[in-house]
N, C-alpha and C positions, 0 to 999 in steps of 0.2 A: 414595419409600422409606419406608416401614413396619419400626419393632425392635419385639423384645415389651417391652422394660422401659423403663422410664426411665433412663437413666446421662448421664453426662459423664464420657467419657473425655479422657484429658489430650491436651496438645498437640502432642506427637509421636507421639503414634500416631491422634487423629481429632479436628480442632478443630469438629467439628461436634455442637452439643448435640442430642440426640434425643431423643423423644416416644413415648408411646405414641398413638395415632390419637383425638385427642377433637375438640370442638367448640372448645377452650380454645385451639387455636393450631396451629400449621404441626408436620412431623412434625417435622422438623430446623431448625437453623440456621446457616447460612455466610456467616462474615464475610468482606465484600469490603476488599482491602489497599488496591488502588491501584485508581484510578479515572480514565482521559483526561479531559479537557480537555473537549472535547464531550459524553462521557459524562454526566459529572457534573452539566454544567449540563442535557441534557435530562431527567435525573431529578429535579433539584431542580425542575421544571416539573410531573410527575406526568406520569402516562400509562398510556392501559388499551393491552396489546402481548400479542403472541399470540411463539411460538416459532419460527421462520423455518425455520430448518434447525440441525442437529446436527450432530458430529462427535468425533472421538476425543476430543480434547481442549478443544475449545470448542461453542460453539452461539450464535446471533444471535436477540436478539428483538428484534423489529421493531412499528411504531407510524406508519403511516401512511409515509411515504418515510425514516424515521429508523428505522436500524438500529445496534445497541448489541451489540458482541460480548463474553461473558462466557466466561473460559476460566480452566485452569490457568496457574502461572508460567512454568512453561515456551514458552509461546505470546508470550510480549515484550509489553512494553507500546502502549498506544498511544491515539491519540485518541478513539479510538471504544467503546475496550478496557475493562472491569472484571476483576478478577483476582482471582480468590475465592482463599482460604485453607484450602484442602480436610483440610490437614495430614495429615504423615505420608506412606505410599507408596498413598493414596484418591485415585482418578480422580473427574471429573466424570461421568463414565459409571455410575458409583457410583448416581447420583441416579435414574438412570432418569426423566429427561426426555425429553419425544418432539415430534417437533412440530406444531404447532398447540395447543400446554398454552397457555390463558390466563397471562396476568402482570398484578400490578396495581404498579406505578411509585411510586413517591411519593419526597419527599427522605430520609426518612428509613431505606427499605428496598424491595425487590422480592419481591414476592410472588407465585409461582408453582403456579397449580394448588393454592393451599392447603394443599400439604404441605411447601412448602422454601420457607424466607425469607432472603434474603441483605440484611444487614444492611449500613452506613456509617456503622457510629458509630466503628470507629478508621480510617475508609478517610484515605490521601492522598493529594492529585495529585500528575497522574504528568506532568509535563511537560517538553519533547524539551531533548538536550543545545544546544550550540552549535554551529555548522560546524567544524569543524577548519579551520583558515589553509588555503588553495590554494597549489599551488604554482605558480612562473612558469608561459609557458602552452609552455616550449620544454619543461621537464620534462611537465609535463601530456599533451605528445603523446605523450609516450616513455610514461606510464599509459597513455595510450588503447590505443597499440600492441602492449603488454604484455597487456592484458585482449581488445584484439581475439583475440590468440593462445590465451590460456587459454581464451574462450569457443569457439571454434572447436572444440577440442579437446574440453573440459568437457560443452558444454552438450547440453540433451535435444535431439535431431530433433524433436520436435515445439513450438511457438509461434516466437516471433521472435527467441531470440537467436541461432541461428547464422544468421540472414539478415540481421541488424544488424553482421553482423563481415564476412562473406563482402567482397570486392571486386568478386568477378566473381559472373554467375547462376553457379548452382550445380545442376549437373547431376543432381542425386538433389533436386531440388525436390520438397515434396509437392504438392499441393493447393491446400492453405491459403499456402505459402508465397507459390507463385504470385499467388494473389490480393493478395497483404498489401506483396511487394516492390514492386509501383509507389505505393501507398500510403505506405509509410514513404521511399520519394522524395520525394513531394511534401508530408511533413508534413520534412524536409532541407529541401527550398527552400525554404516558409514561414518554417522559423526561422531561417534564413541571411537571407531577406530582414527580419525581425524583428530581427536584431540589428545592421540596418541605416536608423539612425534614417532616412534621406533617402528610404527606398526603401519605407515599411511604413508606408500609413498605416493612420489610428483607424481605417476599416471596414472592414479587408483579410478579405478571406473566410476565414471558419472552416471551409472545407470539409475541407480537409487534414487538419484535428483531427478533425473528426467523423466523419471517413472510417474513424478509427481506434476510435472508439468502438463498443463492444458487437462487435468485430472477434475473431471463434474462439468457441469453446463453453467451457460451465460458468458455474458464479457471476460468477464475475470472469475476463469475456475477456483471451486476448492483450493486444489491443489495449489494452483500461484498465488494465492492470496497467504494458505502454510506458507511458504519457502519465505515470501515475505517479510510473517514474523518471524522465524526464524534467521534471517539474515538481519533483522532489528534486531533482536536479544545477544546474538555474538557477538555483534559490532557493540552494543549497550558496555559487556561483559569483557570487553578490549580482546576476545578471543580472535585475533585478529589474521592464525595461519587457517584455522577453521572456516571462518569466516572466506580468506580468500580461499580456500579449499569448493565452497558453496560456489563462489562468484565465477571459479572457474568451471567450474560444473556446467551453469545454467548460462556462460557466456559460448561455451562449444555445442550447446545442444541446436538442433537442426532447426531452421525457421517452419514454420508449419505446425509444429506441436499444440500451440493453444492460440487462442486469435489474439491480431494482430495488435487488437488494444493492450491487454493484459499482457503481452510480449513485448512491449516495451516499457511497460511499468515494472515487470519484475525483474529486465535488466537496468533498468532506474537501479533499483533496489541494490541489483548486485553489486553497481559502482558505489554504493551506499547511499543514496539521496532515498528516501522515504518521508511521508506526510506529518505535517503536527500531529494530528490526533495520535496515530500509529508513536513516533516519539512518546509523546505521553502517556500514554497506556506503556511502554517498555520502559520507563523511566520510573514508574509509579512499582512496575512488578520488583524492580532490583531493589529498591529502596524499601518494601515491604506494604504497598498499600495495593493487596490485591483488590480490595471491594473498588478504589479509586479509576485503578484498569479496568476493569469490568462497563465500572459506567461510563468511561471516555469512549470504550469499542463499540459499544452498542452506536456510537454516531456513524459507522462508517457502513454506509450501504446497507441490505438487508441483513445479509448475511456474511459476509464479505471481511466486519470484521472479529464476528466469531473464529472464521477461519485461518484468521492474524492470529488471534490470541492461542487458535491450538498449534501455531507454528511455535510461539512464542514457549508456550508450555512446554512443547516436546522437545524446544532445543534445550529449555530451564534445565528440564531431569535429566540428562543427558551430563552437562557441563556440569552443576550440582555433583552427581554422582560421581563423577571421573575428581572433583577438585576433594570430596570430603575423605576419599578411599585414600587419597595425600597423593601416591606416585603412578604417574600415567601407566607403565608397566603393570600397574598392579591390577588390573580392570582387564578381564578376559575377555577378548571382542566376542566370542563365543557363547554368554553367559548373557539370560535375559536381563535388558536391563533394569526392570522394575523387580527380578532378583536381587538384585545385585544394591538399589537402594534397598530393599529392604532388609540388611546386612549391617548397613550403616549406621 
């Protein structure tokens, strides 16, 4: 972005100082507020990163398998997240960045293409709330049941959440559905047999997991945006050998499986770092406000976080079920599981 003059306008109407075009420095400059957790420390390391991809609101630069999303406030925070201060009613699209723009990293700023410098001199981290208390797990079924129904109703036809709710096949199946529902069965008996200390040992096969990886199209599949919520809802749920049971899973699967964006988001995830919203929405589900989750999800991407919330669901009835039957031994890994609730 090129102005003819030099100003500094105030800061509700454009917090971004502007330049005329010299060799003396960047045209503009945009301070970043808040900064993840992850974020922060890979810029405090430096790094030469080119622009990954765009979008209305945000845009990802990327550095070798580390990708750093920079957006307006309105996009939530998050570990990977920086959040520029565009001030006023100025989009990031403002900027006219496009991708493949060089960026040069360093701790003290990101410099972009030489004309926009986003600065960290008042940035602060941005670090996630705490779980909300869960509720017993007799109430907890009654959430599950509750958000099966909304998501039935709510959710887009296209990715996984209405085949994460269904009980029976479902006769307007697409395609993709097809392929994804025996899969998201046996990523159910995995973690059913996981949250069965006697039944799950150290080297039980990741395939289940990784069956789900890089599973549907776009940046970030179906399938890793599930794992996702599901790796929210057990860390939520303190289920924490499950859990790392997951994180091992999706930390030894082969690079190449799903692109290189969503592949480092959803090993984010497995160290446990995931976004505000996502938080919110898993915090709302344990404590019983499914209508609450429903309308936090719908902020995240198109569809992206429908397919949170059926990650979130199918780990619900899973943990639910194993916790209400009382003793992990007692749960047949052999036995469908939405048999097996409906016993309880």
């Amino acid at each position: 972005m090129t102005f003819d003059i030099d100003t500094v306008q105030d800061r509700d109407s454009w917090s971004m100082r502007s330049r005329k075009r010299s060799h003396a420095g960047p045209d503009c400059v945009v301070p970043i507020v808040r900064s993840g957790i992850l974020a922060r420390e890979f810029c405090r390391h430096g790094a030469d990163a080119e622009i990954a991809a765009v979008f209305d609101r945000s845009l990802y630069l990327h550095s070798g398998d580390v990708f750093i999303c920079l957006g307006e406030p309105s996009i939530g925070n998050g570990p990977l997240t920086l959040i520029a201060d565009l001030g006023g009613s100025r989009k990031l699209s403002d900027l006219n960045l496009c991708q493949g723009r060089r960026a040069i990293i360093s701790e003290q700023r990101i410099t972009i293409g030489g004309t926009v410098e986003l600065t960290f001199d008042d940035c602060e981290v941005w670090r996630p709330p705490r779980w909300a208390l869960p509720l017993l797990p007799d109430r907890l079924n009654e959430v599950y049941r509750t958000l099966a129904r909304l998501m039935a109703a709510e959710a887009p036809e296209e990715g996984l959440a209405r085949l994460s709710c269904l009980h029976e096949q479902d006769t307007n199946e697409t395609p993709f559905t097809r392929i994804a529902r025996p899969r998201v069965t046996r990523f159910q008996s995995w973690l059913r047999a996981t949250l069965d200390t006697d039944q799950m040992p150290a080297a039980a096969s990741p395939e289940p997991v990784q069956a789900l990886i890089g599973l549907g199209p776009g940046l970030t599949p179906s399938g890793d945006d599930f794992l996702v919520g599901a790796l929210a809802l057990l860390d939520a749920l303190a289920e924490r050998k499950a859990h790392a049971a997951l994180a091992r899973a999706i930390a030894v699967a082969p690079r190449g499986l799903t692109p290189p964006l969503s592949g480092c988001l959803l090993r984010a995830a497995a160290a446990g770092h995931v976004g505000e919203t996502l938080c919110r929405a898993a915090s709302a589900i344990i404590s019983g406000a499914a209508e609450t989750a429903i309308a936090t999800i719908r902020n995240i991407g198109h569809s992206s976080g429908w397919d949170m919330l059926a990650g979130i669901a199918t780990a619900l009835e899973v943990v639910v079920c194993v916790r209400r039957i009382g003793g992990r031994k007692a749960l047949d890994p052999k036995r469908p599981i939405r048999e097996a609730f409906a016993s309880v």
